[in-house]
C-alpha positions as CSV (number, residue, x, y, z in Angstrom):
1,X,-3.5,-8.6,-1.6
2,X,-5.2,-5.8,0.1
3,X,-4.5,-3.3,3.4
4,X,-7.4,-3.7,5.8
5,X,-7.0,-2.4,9.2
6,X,-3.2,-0.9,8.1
7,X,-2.1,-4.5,7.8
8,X,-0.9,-6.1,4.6
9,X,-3.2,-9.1,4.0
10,X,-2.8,-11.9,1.3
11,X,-5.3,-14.2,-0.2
12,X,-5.4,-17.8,-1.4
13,X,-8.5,-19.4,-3.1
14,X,-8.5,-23.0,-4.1
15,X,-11.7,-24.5,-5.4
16,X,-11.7,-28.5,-5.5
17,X,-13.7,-31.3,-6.1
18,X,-15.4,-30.7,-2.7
19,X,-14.7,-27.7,-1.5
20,X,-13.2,-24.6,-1.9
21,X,-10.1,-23.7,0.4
22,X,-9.8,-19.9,1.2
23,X,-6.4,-18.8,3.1
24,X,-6.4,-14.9,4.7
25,X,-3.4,-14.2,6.5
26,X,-1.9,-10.7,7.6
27,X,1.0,-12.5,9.6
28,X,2.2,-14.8,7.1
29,X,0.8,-17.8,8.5
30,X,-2.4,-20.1,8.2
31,X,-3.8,-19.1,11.5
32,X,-7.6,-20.8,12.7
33,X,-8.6,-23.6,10.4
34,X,-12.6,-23.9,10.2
35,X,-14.9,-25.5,8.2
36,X,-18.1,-23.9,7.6
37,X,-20.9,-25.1,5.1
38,X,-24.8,-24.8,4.3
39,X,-26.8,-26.6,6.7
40,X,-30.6,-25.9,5.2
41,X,-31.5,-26.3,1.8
42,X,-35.2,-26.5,2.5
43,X,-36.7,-23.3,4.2
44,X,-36.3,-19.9,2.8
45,X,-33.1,-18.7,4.7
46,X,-30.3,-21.2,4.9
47,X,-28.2,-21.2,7.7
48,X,-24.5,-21.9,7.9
49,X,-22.7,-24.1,10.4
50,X,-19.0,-22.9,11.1
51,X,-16.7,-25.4,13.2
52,X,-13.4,-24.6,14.5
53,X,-11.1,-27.7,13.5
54,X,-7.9,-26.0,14.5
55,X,-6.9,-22.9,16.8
56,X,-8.7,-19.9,18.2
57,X,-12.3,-20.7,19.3
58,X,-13.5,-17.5,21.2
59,X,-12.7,-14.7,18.5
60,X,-15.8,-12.8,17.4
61,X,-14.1,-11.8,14.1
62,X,-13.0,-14.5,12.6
63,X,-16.3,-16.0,12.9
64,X,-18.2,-13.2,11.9
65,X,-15.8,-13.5,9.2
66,X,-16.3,-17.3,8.2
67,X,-19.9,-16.8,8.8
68,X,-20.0,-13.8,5.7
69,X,-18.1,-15.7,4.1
70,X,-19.7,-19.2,4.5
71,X,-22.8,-17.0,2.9
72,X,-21.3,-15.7,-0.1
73,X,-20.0,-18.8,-0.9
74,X,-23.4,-20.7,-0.4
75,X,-25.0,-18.6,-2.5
76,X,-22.6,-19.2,-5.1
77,X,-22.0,-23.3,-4.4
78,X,-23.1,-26.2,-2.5
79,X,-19.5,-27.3,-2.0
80,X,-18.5,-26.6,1.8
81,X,-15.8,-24.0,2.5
82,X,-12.2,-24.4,4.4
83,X,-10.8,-21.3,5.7
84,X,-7.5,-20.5,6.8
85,X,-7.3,-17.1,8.6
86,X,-4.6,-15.4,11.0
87,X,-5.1,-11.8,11.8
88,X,-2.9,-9.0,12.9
89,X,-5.5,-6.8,13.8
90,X,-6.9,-6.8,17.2
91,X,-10.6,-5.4,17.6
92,X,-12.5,-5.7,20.6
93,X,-15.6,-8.2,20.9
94,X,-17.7,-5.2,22.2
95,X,-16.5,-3.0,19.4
96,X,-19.5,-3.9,17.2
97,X,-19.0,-1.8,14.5
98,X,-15.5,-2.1,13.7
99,X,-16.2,-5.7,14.0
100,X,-18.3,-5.4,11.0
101,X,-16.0,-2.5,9.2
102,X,-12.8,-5.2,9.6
103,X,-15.4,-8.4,8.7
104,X,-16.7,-6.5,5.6
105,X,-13.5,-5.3,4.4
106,X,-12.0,-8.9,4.2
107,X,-15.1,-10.3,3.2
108,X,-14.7,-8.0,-0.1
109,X,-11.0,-8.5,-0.6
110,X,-11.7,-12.6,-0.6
111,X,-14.9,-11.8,-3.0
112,X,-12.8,-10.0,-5.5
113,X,-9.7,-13.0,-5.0
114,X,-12.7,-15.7,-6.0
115,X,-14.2,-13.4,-8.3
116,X,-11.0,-13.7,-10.7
């Protein structure tokens, strides 16, 4: 568990045959459900797909989120990734660099949860 944004924030990581399931809640529930995985093996950047299978489509940080995440991950395994995450915090779309000061500090938390 970690505080980001002065919200209490708990972690879940469960690697399976297939994929890996990551769950990042700071309200105690699952939240969006997407699915994001490694799309291009071939050039010299991959790029990540991220789909929304259940819940809030049009929030900036939970896909920026999914999308750091998606990349970490990638690096690390060609399994796709299954994320859970409700947030507490509320930033603003146009807010660009709390955006990225919230998506970076729950991008670390979740890389020190799979780390272990």
């Amino acid at each position: 568990a970690c505080v980001i944004a002065g919200h209490h924030t708990e972690f879940v990581c469960c690697a399976y045959a297939d994929r890996v399931w990551l769950l990042v809640t700071q309200t105690g529930k699952p939240g969006t459900l997407l699915e994001a995985a490694k799309e291009t093996e071939g050039g010299l950047t991959p790029t990540y797909d991220v789909a929304t299978l259940l819940g809030k489509r049009d929030c900036l940080l939970i896909d920026l989120i999914a999308r750091r995440l998606a990349e970490w991950f990638g690096e690390r395994t060609s399994k796709e990734l299954l994320l859970s995450i409700s947030l507490a915090v509320d930033v603003p779309d146009d807010d660009a660099e709390r955006l990225a000061s919230v998506a970076a500090d729950v991008v670390d938390c979740c890389v020190g949860i799979a780390l272990l």
